[in-house]
N, C-alpha and C positions, 0 to 999 in steps of 0.2 A: 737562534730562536726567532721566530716570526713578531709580528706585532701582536696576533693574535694572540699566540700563546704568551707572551710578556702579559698581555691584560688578563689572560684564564690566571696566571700564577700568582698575579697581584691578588687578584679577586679569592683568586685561592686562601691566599696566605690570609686574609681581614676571615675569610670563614673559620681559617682554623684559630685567628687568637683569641687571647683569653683574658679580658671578655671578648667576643666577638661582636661591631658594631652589626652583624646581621644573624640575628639567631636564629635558631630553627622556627617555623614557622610564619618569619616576615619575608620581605618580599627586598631583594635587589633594587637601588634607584631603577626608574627607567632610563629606558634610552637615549632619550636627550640629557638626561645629566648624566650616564654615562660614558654617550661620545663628546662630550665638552669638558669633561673632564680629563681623557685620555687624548684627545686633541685626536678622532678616527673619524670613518664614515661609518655610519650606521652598519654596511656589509663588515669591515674587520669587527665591528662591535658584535655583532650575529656569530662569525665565530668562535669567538672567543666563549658566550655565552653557550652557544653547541657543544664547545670541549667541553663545559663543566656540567652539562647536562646529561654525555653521555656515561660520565664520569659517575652520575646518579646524586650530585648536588646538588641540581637546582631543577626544580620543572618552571617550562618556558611556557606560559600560560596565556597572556597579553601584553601590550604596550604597557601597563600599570607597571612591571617591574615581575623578577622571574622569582616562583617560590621558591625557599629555601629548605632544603630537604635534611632529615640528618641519616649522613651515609652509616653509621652504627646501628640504624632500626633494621630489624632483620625478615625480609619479605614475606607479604602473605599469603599461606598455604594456598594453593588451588587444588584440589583433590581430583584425582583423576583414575580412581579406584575402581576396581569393577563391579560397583553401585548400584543404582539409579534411584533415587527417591523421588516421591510425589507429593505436593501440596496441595493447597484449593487452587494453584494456578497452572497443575500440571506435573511434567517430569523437573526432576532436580538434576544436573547432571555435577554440578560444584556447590557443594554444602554451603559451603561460605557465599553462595553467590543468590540465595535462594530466597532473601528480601531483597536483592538491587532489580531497580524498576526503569524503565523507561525513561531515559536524560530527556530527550527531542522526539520529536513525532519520525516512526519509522517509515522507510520508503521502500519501495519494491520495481522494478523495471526487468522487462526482457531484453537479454543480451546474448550475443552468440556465446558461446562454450568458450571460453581459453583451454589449452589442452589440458592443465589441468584439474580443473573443473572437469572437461569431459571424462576427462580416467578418473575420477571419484565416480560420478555416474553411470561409466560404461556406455556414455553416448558417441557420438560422431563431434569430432574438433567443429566446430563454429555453428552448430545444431545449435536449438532455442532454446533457452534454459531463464527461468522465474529466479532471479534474485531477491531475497527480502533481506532488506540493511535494517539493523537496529543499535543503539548504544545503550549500553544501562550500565547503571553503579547504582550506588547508594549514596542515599540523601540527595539526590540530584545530581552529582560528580559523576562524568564521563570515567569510568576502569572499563569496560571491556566494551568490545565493537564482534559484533555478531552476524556473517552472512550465512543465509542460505540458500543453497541452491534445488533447485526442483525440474526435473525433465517435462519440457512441453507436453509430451500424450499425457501425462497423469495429470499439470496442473491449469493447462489451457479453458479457459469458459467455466473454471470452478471457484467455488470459495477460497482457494488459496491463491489465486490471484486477489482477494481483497484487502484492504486495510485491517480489517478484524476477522481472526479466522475463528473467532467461538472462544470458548471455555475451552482450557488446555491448548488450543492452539492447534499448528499444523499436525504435530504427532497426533495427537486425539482423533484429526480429521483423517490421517491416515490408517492410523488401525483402526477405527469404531464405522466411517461411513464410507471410508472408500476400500475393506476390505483388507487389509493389509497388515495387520496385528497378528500375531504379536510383534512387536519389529526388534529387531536385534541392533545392537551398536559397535561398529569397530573404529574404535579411537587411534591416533596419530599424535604425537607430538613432534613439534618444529621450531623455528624462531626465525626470524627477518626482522632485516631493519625498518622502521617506519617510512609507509610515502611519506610523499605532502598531505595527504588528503588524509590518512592516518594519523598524522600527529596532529592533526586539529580537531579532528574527532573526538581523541581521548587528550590534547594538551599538553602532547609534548615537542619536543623538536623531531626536525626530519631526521632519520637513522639512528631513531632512540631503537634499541635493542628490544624486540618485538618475542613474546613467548606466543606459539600460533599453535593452537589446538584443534587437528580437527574430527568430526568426529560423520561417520559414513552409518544410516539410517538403510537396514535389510528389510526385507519384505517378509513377512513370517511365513507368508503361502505363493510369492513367485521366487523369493531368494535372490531377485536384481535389485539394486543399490535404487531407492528411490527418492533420499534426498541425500545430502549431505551439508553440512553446518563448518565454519571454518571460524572460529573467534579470537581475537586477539587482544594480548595483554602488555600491560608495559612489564615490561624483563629486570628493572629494578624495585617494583611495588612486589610483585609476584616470583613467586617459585613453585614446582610441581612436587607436592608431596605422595608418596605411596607405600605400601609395605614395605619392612624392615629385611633385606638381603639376606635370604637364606643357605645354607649350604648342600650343595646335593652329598650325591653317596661319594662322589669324587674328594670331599673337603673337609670330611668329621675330622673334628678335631679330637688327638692329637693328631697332626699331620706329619708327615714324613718330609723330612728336610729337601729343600728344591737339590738335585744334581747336575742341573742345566744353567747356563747365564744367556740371558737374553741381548744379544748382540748385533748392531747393525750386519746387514750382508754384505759380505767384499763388493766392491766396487767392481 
């Protein structure tokens, strides 16, 4: 066993006793009393606090010391049904997400295409594409990070290059002024581990397990992909809920007894 993991297991075991000196919702010493304590540098302290993070014990927030999470609370729905709801601020596309407002001021830049970015929009790899980054949660708390993307001919010298795209936002400004409505949506679901630049966003460690949704914006009247939205979630607050598994005509029950065993293939 590593040094790290000696201090994940220590740290471990203080979470799970009973009493535990760190209960759910306090915070971990910080860092200077915990690498003087375990007699490390700061780097094995890092990860050791990584392991327990990916673990879904603790979110690593600041130098103050890392929240303590309880791994028994059981993650929150993300709805990804085939929906859409609307409020005074627009489309809803996650019910539960449909009061989280703005953590930071959002930003936007032109950047070449990554490939795929380009195959969401059926552009050309390293063409000009309008990114708009945003974070929101609720009550202020960074949960989700939100990009999108938009192909240069459509958003070049217009309103969606600016800070504020109106009431409802870019979709609005797609179907209502620039022609485009009604627009249809094809959703993707994925997962990756967190950058750097991602776990600070939303506050957790780098290669916290990342729930990524994205969701690809149709032209109602040219039928080419005119934006596309890709948002990410931390993978231990979250899980994707949808309708209940139904059975086709292959599977009414009663069912006839399997007469096959499902076996590796000879080598």
């Amino acid at each position: 066993m590593t040094r790290y993991e000696e201090i994940a297991a220590e740290l471990r075991r203080r979470l799970d006793a009973d009493p535990t000196p760190y209960p759910v919702g306090s915070r971990l010493p910080g860092h200077s009393q915990l690498t003087a304590e375990f007699s490390v540098g700061r780097g094995v302290l890092t990860e050791a606090l990584g392991l327990l993070a990916l673990e879904g014990r603790i979110r690593i927030t600041d130098r103050s010391g890392a929240l303590v999470l309880d791994p028994a609370a059981p993650p929150q729905p993300v709805d990804v049904g085939g929906q859409v709801r609307r409020n005074e601020l627009g489309y809803i596309f996650n019910a539960a997400a449909g009061h989280w407002r703005l953590t930071v001021p959002p930003t936007r830049r032109w950047l070449p295409a990554p490939p795929h970015i380009a195959r969401l929009l059926d552009v050309p790899i390293a063409s000009d594409v309008l990114e708009r980054h945003r974070i929101v949660g609720p009550d202020g708390h960074p949960a989700q990070i939100a990009d999108s993307y938009l192909p240069a001919d459509l958003a070049r010298g217009t309103i969606l290059e600016a800070a504020s795209t109106g009431p409802g936002g870019i979709y609005d400004r797609l179907e209502h002024d620039f022609g485009h409505g009604p627009l249809t949506w094809h959703p993707r679901i994925g997962a990756a581990a967190a950058t750097p630049d991602q776990a600070r966003d939303l506050g957790v460690s780098r290669g916290t397990p990342l729930l990524v949704l994205t969701r690809i914006s149709i032209s109602g009247t040219s039928g080419r992909p005119v934006e596309a939205t890709i948002t990410y979630l931390d993978g231990h607050r979250f899980a994707v809920t949808g309708q209940s598994i139904t059975r086709d005509d292959t599977a009414v029950w009663p069912t006839t007894p399997a007469t096959a065993e499902n076996r590796p293939a000879a080598l």
